[in-house]
C-alpha positions in Angstrom: 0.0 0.0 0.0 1.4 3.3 -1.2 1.2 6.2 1.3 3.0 9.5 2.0 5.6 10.1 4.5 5.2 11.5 8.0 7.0 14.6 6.9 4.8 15.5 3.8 1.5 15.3 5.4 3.0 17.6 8.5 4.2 19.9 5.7 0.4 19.6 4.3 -1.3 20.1 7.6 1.2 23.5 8.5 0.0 24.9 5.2 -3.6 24.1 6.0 -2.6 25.2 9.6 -3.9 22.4 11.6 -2.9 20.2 14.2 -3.2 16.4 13.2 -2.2 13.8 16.0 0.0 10.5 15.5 -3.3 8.7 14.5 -4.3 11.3 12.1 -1.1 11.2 10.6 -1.4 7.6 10.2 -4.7 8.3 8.0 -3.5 10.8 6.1 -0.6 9.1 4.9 -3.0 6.9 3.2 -5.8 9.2 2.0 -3.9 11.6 0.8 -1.7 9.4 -1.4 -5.3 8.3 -2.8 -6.8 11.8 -3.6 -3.1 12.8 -5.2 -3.8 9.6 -7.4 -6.9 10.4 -8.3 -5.5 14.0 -9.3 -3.4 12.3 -11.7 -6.1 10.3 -13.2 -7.7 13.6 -14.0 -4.4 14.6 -15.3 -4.1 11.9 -17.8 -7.4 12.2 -19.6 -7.2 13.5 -23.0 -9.1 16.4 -23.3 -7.9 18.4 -25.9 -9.7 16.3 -28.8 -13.1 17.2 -27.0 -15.0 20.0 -26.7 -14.8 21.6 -23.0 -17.9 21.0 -21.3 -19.1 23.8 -19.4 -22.6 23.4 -18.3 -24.8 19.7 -19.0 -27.9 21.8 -20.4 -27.9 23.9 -23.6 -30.5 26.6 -22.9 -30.0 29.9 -22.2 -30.7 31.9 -19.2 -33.7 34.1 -20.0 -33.2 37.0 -17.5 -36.2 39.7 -17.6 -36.1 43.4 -18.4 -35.1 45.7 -14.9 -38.2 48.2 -14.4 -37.9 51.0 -12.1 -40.3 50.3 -9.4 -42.1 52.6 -6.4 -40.3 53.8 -3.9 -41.4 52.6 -0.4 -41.5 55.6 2.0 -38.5 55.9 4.7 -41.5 56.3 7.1 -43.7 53.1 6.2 -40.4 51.7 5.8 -39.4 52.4 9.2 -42.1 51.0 10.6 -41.2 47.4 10.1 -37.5 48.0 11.5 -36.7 46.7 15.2 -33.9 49.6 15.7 -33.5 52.9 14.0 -32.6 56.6 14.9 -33.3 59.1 13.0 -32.7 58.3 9.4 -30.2 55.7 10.3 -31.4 51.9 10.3 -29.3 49.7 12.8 -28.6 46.4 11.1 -26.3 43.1 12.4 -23.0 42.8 12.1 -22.2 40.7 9.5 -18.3 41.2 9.3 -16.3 40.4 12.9 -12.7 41.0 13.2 
């Protein structure tokens, strides 16, 4: 059974910046050897007699026409806010550093 060394999947798992243990090691020597196979499986098939599939389906994406719609008022829309001041809408954070 082909597998990596100890050394290469530490070198992997310092990229990816995770801790493995002695056990995990152990696993990755082996499943790791297997996905890099099946990497050069890919590699191997001839592809440049074919052309490149891009999406299974031949239609087209019918988009519609963008129509300038009503306004809804600040004040109405207010109204269905939990938090505001003023004109100022408080909203989650979305973004934590």
């Amino acid at each position: 059974m082909e597998k990596l060394t100890k050394e290469e999947v530490l070198h992997v798992a310092r990229l990816a910046r995770i801790q493995v243990s002695e056990e995990e090691i152990e696993n990755y020597q082996i499943t790791l050897k297997q996905l890099l196979d099946d990497v050069d499986k890919i590699k191997e098939l001839d592809q440049l007699d074919h052309e490149m599939l891009i999406t299974p389906s031949d239609e087209e994406s019918t988009l519609r026409e963008d129509e300038v719609g009503e306004m809804v008022p600040f004040s109405e829309f207010k109204e269905n806010v939990p938090h505001s001041v003023g004109n100022f809408v408080e909203v989650p954070v979305m973004i934590n550093e």
